[in-house]
PDB file with one MODEL, atoms N, CA, C and O in Angstrom:
MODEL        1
ATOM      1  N   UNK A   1     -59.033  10.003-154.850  1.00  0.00           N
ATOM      2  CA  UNK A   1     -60.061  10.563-154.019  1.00  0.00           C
ATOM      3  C   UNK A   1     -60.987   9.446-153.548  1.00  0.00           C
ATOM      4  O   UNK A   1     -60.986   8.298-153.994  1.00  0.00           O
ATOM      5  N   UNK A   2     -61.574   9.805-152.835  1.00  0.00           N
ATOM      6  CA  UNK A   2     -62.485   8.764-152.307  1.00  0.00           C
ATOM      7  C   UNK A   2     -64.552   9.175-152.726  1.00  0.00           C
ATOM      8  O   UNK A   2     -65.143  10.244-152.881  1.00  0.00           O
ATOM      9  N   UNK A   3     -64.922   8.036-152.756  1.00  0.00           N
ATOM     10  CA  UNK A   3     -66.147   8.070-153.203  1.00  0.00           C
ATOM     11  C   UNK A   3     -67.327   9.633-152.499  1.00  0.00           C
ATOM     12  O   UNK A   3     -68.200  10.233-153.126  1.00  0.00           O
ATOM     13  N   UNK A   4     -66.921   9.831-151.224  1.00  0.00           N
ATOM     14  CA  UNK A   4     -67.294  10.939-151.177  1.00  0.00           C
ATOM     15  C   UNK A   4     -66.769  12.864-151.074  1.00  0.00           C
ATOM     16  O   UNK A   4     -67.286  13.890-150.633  1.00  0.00           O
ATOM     17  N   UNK A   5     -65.018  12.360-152.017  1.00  0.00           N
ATOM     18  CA  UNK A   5     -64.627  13.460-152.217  1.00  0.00           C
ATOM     19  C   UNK A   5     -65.113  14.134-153.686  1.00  0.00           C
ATOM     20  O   UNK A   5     -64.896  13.548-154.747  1.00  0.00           O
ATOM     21  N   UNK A   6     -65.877  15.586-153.606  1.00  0.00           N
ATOM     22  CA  UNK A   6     -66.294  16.224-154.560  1.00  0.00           C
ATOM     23  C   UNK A   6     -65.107  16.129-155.639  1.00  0.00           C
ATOM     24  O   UNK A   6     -63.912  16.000-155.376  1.00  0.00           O
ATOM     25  N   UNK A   7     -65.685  16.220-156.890  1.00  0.00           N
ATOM     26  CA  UNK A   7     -64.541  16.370-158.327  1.00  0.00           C
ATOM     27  C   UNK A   7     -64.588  17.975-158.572  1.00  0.00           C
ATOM     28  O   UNK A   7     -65.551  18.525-159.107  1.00  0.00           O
ATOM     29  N   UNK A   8     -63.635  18.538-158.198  1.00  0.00           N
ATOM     30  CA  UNK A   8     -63.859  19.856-158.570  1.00  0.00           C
ATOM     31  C   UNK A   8     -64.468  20.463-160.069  1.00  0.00           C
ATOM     32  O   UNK A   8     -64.972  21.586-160.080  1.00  0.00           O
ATOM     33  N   UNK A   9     -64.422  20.006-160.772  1.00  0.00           N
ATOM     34  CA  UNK A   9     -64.355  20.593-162.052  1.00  0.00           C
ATOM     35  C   UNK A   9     -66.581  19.551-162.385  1.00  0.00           C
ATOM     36  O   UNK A   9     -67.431  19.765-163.250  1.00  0.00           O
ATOM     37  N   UNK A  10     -66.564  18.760-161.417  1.00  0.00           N
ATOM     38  CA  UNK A  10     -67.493  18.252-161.901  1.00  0.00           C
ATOM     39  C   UNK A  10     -68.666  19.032-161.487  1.00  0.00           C
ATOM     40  O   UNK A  10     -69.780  19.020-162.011  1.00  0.00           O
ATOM     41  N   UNK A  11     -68.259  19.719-160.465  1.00  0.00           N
ATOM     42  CA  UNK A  11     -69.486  20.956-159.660  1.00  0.00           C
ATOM     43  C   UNK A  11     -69.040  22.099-160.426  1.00  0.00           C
ATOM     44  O   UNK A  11     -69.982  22.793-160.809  1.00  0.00           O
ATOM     45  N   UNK A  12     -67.584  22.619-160.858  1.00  0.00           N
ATOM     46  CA  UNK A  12     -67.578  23.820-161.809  1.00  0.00           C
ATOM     47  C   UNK A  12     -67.168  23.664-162.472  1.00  0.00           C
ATOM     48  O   UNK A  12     -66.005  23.905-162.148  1.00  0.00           O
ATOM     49  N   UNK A  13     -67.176  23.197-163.974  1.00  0.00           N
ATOM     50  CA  UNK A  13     -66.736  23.203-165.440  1.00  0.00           C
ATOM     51  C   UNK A  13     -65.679  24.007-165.277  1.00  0.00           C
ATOM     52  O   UNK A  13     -64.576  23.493-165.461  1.00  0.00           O
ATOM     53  N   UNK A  14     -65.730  25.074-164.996  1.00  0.00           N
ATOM     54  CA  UNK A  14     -64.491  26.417-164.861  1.00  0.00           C
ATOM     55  C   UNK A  14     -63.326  26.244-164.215  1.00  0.00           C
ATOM     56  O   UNK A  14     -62.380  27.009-164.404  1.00  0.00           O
ATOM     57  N   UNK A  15     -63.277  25.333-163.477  1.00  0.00           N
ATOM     58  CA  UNK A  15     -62.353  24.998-162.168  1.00  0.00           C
ATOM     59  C   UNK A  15     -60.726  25.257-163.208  1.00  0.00           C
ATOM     60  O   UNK A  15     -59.932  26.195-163.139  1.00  0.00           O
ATOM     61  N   UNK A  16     -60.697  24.205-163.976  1.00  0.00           N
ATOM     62  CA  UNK A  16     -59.314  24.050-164.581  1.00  0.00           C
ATOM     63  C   UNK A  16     -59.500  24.279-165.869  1.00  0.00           C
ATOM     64  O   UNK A  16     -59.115  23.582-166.808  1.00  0.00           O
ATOM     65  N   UNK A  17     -60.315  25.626-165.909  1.00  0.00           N
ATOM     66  CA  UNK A  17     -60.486  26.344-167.421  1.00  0.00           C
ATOM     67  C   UNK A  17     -59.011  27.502-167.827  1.00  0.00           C
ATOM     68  O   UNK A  17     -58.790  28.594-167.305  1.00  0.00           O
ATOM     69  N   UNK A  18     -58.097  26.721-169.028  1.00  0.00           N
ATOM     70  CA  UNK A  18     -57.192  28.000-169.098  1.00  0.00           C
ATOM     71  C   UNK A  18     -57.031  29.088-169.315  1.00  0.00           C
ATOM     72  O   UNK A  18     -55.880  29.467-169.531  1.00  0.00           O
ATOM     73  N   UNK A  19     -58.107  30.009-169.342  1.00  0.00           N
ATOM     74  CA  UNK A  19     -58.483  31.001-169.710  1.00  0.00           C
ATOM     75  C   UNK A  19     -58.759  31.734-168.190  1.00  0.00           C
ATOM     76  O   UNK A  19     -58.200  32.788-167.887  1.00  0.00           O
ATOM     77  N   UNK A  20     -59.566  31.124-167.413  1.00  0.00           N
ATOM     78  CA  UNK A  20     -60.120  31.648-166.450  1.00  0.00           C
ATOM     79  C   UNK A  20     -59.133  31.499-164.905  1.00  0.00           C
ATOM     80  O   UNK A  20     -58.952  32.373-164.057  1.00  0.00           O
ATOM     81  N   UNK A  21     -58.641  30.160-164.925  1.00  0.00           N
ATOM     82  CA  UNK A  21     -57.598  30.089-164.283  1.00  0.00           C
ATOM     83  C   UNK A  21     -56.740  29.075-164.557  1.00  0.00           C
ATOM     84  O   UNK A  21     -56.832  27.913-164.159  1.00  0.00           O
ATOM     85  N   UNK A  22     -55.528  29.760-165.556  1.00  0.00           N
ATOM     86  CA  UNK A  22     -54.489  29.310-165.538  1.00  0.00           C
ATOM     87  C   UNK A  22     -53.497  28.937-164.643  1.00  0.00           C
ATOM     88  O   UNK A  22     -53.005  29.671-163.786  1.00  0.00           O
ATOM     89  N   UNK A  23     -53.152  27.519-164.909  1.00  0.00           N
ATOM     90  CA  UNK A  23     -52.147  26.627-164.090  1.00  0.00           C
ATOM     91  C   UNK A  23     -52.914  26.533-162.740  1.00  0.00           C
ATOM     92  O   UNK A  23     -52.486  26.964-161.669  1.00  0.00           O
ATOM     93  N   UNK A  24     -54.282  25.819-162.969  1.00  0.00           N
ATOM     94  CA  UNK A  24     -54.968  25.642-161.652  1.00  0.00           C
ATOM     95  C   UNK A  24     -54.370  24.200-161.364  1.00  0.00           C
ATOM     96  O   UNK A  24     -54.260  23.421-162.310  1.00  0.00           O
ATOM     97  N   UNK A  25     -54.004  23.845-160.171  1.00  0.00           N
ATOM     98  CA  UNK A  25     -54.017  22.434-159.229  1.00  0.00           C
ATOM     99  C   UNK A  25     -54.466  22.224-158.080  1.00  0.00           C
ATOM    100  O   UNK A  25     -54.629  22.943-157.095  1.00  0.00           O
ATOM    101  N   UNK A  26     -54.719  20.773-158.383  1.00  0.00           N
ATOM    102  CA  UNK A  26     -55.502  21.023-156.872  1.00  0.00           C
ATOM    103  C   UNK A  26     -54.180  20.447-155.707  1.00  0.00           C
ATOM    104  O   UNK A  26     -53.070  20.024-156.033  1.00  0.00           O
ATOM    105  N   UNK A  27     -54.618  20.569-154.603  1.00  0.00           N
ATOM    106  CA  UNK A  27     -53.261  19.828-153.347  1.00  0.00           C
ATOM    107  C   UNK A  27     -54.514  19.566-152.091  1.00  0.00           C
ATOM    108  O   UNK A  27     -55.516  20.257-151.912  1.00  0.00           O
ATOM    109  N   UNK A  28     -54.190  18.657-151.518  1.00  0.00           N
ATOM    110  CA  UNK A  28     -54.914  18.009-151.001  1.00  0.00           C
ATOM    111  C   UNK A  28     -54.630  18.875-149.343  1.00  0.00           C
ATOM    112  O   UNK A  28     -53.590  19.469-149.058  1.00  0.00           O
ATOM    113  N   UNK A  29     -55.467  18.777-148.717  1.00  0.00           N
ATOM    114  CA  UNK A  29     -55.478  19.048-147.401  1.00  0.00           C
ATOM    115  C   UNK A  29     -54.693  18.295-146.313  1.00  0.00           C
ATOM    116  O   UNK A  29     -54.935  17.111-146.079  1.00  0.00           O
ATOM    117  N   UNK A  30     -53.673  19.045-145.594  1.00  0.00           N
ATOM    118  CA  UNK A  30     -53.067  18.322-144.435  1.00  0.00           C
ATOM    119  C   UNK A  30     -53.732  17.609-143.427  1.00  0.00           C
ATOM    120  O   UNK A  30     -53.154  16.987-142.536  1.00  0.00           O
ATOM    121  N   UNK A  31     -55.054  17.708-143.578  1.00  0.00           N
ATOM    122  CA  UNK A  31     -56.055  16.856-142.460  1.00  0.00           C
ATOM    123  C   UNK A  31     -56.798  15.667-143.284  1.00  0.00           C
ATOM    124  O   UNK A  31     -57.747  15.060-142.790  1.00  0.00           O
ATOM    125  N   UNK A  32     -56.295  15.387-144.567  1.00  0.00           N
ATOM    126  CA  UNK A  32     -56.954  14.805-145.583  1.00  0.00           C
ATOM    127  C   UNK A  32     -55.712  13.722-145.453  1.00  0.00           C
ATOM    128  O   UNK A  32     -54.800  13.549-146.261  1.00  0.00           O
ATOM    129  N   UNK A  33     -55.938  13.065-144.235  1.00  0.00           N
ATOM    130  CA  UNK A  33     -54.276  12.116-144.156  1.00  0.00           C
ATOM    131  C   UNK A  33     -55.115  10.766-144.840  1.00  0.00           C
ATOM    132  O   UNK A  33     -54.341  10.131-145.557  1.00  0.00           O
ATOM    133  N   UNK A  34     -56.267  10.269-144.806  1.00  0.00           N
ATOM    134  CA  UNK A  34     -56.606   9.387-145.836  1.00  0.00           C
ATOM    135  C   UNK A  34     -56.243   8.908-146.876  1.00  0.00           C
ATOM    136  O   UNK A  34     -56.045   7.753-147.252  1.00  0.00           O
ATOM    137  N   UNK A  35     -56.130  10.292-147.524  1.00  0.00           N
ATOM    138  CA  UNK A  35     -55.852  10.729-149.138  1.00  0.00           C
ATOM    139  C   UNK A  35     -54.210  10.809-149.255  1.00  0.00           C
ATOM    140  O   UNK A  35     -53.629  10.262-150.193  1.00  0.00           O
ATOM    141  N   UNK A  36     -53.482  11.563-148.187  1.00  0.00           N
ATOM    142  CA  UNK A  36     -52.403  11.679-148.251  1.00  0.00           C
ATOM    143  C   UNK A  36     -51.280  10.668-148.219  1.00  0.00           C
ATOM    144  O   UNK A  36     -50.240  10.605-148.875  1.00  0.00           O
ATOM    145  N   UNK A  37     -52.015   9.537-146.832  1.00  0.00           N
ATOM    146  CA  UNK A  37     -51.335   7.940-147.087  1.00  0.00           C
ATOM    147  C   UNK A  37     -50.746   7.784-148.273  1.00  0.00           C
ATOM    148  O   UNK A  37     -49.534   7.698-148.472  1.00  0.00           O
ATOM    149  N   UNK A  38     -52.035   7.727-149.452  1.00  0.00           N
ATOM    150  CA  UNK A  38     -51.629   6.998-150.488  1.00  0.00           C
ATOM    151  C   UNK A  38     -50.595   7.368-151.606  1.00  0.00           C
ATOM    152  O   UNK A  38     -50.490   6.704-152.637  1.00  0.00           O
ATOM    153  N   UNK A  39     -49.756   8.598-151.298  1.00  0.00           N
ATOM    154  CA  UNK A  39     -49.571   9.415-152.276  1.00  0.00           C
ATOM    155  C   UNK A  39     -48.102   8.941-152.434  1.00  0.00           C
ATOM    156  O   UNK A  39     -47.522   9.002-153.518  1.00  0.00           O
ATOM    157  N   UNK A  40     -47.377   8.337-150.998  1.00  0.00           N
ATOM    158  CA  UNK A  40     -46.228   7.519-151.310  1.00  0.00           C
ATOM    159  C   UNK A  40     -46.133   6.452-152.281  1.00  0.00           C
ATOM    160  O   UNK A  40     -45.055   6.152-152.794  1.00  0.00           O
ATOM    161  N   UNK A  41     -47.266   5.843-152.564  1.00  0.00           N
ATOM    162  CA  UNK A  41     -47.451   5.094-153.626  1.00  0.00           C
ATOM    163  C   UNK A  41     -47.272   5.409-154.788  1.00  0.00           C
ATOM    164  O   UNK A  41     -46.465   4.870-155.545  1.00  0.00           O
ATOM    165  N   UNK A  42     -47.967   6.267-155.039  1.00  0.00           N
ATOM    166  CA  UNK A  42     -48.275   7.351-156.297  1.00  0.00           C
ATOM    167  C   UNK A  42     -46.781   7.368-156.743  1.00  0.00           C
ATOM    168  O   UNK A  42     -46.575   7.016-157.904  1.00  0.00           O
ATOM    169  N   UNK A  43     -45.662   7.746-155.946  1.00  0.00           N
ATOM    170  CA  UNK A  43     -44.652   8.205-156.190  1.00  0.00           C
ATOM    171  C   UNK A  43     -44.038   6.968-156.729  1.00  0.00           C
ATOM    172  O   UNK A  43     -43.403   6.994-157.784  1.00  0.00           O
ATOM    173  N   UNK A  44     -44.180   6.054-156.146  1.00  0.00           N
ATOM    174  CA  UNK A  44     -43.134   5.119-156.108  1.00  0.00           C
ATOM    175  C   UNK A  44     -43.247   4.298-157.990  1.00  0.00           C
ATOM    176  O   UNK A  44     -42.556   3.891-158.924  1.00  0.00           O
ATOM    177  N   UNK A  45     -44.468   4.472-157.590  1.00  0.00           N
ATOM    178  CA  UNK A  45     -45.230   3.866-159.300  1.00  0.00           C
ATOM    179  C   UNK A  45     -44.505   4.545-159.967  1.00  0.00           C
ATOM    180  O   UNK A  45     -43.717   3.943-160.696  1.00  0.00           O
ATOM    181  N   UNK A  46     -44.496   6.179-159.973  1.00  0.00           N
ATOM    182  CA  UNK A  46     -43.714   7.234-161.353  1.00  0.00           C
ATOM    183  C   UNK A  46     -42.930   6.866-160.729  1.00  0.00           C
ATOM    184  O   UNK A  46     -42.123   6.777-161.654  1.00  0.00           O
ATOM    185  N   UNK A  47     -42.447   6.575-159.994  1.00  0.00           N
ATOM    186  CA  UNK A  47     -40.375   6.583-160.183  1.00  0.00           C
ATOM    187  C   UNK A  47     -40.168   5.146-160.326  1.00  0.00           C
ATOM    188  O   UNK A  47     -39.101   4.764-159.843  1.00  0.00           O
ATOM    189  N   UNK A  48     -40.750   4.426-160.750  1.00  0.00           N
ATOM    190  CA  UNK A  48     -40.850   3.099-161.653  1.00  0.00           C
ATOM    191  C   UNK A  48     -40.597   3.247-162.863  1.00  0.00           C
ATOM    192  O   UNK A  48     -39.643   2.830-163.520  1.00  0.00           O
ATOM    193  N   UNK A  49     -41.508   3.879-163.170  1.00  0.00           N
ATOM    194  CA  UNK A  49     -41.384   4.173-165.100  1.00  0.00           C
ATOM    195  C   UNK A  49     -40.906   5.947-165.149  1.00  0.00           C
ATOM    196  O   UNK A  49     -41.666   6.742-165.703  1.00  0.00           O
ATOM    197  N   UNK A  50     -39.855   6.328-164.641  1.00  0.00           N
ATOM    198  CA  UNK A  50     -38.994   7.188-164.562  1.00  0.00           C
ATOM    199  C   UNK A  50     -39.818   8.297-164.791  1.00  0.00           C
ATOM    200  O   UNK A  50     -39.378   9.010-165.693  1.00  0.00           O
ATOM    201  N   UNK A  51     -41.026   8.749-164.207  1.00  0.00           N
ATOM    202  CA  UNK A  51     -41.577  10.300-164.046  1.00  0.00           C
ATOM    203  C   UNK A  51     -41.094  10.591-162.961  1.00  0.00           C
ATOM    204  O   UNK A  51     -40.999   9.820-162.005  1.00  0.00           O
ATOM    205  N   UNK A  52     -40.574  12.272-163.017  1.00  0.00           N
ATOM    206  CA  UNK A  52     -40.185  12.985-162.416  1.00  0.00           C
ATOM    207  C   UNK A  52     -40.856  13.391-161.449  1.00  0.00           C
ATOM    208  O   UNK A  52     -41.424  14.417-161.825  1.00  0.00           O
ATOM    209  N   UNK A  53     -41.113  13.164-160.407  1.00  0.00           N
ATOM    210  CA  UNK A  53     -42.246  13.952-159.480  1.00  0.00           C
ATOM    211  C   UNK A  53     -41.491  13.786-157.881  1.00  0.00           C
ATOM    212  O   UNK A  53     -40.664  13.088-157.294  1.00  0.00           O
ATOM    213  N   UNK A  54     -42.340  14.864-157.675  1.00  0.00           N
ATOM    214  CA  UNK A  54     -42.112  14.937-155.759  1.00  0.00           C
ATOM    215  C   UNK A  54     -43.062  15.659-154.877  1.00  0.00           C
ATOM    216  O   UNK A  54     -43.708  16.595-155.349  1.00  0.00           O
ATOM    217  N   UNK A  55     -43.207  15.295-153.602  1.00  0.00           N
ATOM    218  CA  UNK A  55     -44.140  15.526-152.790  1.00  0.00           C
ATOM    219  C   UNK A  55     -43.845  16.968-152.376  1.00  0.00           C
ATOM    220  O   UNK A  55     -42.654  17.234-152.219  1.00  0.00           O
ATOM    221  N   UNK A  56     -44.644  17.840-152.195  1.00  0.00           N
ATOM    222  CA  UNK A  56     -44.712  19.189-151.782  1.00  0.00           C
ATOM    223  C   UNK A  56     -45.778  19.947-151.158  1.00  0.00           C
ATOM    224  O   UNK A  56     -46.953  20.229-151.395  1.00  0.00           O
ATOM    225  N   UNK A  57     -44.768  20.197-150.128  1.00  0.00           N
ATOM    226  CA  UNK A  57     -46.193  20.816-148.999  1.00  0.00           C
ATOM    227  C   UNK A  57     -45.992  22.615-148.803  1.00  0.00           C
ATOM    228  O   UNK A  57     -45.020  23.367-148.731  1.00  0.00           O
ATOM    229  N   UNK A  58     -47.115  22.741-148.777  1.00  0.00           N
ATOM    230  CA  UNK A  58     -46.680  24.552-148.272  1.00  0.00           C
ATOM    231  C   UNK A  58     -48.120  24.667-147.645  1.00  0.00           C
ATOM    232  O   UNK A  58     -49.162  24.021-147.758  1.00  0.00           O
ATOM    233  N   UNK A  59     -47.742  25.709-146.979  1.00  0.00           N
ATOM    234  CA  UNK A  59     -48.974  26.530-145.975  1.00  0.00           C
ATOM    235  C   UNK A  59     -49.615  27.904-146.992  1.00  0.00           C
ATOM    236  O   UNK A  59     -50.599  28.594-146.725  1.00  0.00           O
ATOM    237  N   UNK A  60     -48.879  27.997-147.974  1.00  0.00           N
ATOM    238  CA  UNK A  60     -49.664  28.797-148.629  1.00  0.00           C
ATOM    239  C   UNK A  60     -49.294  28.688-150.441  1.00  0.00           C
ATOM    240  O   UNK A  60     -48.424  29.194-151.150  1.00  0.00           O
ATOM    241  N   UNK A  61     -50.585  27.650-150.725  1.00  0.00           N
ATOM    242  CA  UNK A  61     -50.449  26.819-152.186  1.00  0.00           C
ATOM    243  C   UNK A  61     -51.114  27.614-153.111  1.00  0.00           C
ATOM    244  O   UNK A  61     -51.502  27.013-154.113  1.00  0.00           O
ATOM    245  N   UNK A  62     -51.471  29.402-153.015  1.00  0.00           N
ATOM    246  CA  UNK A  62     -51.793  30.010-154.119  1.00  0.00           C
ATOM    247  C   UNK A  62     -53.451  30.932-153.988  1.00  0.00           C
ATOM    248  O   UNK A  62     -54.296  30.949-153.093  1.00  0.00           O
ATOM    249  N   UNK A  63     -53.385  31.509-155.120  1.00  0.00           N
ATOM    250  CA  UNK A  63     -55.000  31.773-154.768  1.00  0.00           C
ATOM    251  C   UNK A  63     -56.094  31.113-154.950  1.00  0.00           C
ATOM    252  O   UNK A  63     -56.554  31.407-156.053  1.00  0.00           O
ATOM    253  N   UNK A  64     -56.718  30.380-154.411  1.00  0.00           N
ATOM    254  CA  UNK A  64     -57.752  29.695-153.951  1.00  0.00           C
ATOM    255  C   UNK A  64     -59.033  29.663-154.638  1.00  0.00           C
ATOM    256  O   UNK A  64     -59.976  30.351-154.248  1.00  0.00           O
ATOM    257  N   UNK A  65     -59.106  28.887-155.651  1.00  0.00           N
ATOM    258  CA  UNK A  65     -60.305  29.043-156.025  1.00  0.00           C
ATOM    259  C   UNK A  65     -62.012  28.162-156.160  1.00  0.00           C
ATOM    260  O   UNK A  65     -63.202  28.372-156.396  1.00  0.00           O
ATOM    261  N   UNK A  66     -61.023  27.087-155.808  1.00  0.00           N
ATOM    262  CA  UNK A  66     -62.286  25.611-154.694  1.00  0.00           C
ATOM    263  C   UNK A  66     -61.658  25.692-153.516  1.00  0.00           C
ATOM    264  O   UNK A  66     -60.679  26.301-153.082  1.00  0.00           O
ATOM    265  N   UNK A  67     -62.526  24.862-153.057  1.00  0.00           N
ATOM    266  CA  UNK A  67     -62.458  24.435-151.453  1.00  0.00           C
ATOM    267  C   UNK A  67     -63.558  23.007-150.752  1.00  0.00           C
ATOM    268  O   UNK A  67     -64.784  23.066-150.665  1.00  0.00           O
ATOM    269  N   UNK A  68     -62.933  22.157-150.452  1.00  0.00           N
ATOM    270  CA  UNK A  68     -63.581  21.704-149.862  1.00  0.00           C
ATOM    271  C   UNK A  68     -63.043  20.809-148.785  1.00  0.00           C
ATOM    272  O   UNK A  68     -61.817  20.911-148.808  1.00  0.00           O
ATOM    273  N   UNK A  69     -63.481  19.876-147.739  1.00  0.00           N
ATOM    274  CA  UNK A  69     -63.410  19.371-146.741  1.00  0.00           C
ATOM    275  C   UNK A  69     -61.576  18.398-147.021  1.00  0.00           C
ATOM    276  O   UNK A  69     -60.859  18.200-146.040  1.00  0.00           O
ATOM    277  N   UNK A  70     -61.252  18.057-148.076  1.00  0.00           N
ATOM    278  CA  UNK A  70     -60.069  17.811-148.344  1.00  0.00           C
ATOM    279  C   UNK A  70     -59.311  17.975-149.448  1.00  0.00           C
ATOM    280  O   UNK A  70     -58.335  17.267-149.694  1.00  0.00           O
ATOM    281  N   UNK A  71     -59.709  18.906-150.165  1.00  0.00           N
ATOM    282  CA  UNK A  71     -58.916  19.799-151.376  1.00  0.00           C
ATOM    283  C   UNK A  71     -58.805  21.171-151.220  1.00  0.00           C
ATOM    284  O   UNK A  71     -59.399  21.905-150.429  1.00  0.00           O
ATOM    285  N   UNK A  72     -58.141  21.383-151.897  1.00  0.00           N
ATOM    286  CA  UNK A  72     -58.417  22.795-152.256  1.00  0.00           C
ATOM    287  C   UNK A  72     -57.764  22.982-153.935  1.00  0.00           C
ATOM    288  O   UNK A  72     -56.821  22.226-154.168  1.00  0.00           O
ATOM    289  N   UNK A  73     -58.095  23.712-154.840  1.00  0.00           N
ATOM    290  CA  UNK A  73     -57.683  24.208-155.923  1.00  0.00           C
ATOM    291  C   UNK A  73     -57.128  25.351-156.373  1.00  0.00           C
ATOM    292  O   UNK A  73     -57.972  26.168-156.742  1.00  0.00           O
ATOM    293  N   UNK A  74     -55.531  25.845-156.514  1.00  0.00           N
ATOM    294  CA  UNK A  74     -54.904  27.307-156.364  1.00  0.00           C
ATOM    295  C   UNK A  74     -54.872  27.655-157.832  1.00  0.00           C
ATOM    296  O   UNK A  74     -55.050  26.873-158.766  1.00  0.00           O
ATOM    297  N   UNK A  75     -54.563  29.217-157.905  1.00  0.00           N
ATOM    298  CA  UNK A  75     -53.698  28.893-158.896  1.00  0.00           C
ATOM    299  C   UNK A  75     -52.677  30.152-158.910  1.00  0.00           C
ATOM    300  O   UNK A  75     -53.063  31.291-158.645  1.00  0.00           O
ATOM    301  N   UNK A  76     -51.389  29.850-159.230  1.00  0.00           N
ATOM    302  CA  UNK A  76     -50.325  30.909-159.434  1.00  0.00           C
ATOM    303  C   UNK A  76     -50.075  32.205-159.121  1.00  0.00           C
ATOM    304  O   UNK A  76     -49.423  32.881-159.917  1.00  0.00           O
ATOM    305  N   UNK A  77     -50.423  32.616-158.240  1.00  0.00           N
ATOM    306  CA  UNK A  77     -50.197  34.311-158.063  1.00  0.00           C
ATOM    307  C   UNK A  77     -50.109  34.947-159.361  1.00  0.00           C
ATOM    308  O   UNK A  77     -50.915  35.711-159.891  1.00  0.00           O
ATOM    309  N   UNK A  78     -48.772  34.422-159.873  1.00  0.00           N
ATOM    310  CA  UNK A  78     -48.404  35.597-161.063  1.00  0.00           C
ATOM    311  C   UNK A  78     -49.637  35.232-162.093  1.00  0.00           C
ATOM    312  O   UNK A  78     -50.278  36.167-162.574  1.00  0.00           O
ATOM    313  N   UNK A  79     -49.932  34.019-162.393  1.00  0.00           N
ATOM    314  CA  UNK A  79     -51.149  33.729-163.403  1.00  0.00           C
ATOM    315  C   UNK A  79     -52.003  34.506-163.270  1.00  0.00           C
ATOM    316  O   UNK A  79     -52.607  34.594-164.339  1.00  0.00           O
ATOM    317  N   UNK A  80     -52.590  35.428-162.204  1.00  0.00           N
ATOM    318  CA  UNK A  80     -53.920  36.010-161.712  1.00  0.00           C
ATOM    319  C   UNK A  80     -53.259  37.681-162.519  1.00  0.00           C
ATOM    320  O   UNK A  80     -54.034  38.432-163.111  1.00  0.00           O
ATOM    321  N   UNK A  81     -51.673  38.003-162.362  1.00  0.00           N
ATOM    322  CA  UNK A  81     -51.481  39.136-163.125  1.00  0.00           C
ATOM    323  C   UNK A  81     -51.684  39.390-164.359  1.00  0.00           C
ATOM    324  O   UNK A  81     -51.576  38.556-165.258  1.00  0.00           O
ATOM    325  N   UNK A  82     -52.112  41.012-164.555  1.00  0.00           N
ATOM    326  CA  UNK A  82     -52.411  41.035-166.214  1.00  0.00           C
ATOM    327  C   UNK A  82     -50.868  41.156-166.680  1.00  0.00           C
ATOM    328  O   UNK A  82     -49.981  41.836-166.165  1.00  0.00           O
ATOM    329  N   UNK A  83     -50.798  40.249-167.873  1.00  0.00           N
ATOM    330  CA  UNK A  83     -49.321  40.257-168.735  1.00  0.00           C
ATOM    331  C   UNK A  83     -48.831  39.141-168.069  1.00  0.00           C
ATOM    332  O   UNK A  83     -47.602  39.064-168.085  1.00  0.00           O
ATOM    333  N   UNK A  84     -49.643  37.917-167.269  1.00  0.00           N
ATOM    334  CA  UNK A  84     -48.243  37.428-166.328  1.00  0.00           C
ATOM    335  C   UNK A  84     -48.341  35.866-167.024  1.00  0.00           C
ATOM    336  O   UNK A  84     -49.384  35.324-167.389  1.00  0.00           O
ATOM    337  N   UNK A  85     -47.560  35.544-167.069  1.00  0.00           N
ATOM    338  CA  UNK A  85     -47.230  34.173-167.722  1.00  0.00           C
ATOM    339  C   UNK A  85     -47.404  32.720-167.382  1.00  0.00           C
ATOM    340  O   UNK A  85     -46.955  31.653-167.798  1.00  0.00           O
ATOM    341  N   UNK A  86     -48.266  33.131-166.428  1.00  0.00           N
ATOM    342  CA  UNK A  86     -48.455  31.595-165.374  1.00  0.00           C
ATOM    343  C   UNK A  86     -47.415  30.749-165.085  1.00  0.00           C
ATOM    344  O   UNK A  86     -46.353  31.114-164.582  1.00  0.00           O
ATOM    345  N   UNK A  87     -47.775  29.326-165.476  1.00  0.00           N
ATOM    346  CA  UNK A  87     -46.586  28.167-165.228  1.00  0.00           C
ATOM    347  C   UNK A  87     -45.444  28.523-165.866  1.00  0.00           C
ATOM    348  O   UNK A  87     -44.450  27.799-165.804  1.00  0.00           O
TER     349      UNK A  87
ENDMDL
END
């Protein structure tokens, strides 16, 4: 993030509370190409020291529970069900 992107969890303690919302992540905004540049990097580093990861985009990343000018924070549909098992 950059020096004037908010820390979600630092404005709400609750943000990535497992209780309150399970399997919260955040995904960065498609207009947040700043942020997004760098993320080929990101990758290249874990697939250096063999972490599994990959880039993933969708138009609709969950229910929404931050927001700001280049994040946003979802979490799981089914997580939000009663009985539902999240991740």
């Amino acid at each position: 993030m950059t020096p004037t992107t908010p820390t979600p969890s630092h404005l709400d303690p609750t943000t990535y509370d497992h209780d309150l919302n399970p399997g919260a992540v955040a995904w960065l905004k498609a207009t947040a190409v700043h942020l997004i540049d760098r993320v080929e990097g990101y990758l290249e580093i874990l697939a250096a020291h063999d972490v599994a990861c990959e880039r993933v985009e969708s138009g609709n990343p969950r229910k929404i529970i931050y927001e700001d000018a280049e994040q946003v924070v979802v979490v799981p549909w089914e997580s939000r069900k009663p009985g539902g098992h999240g991740l």
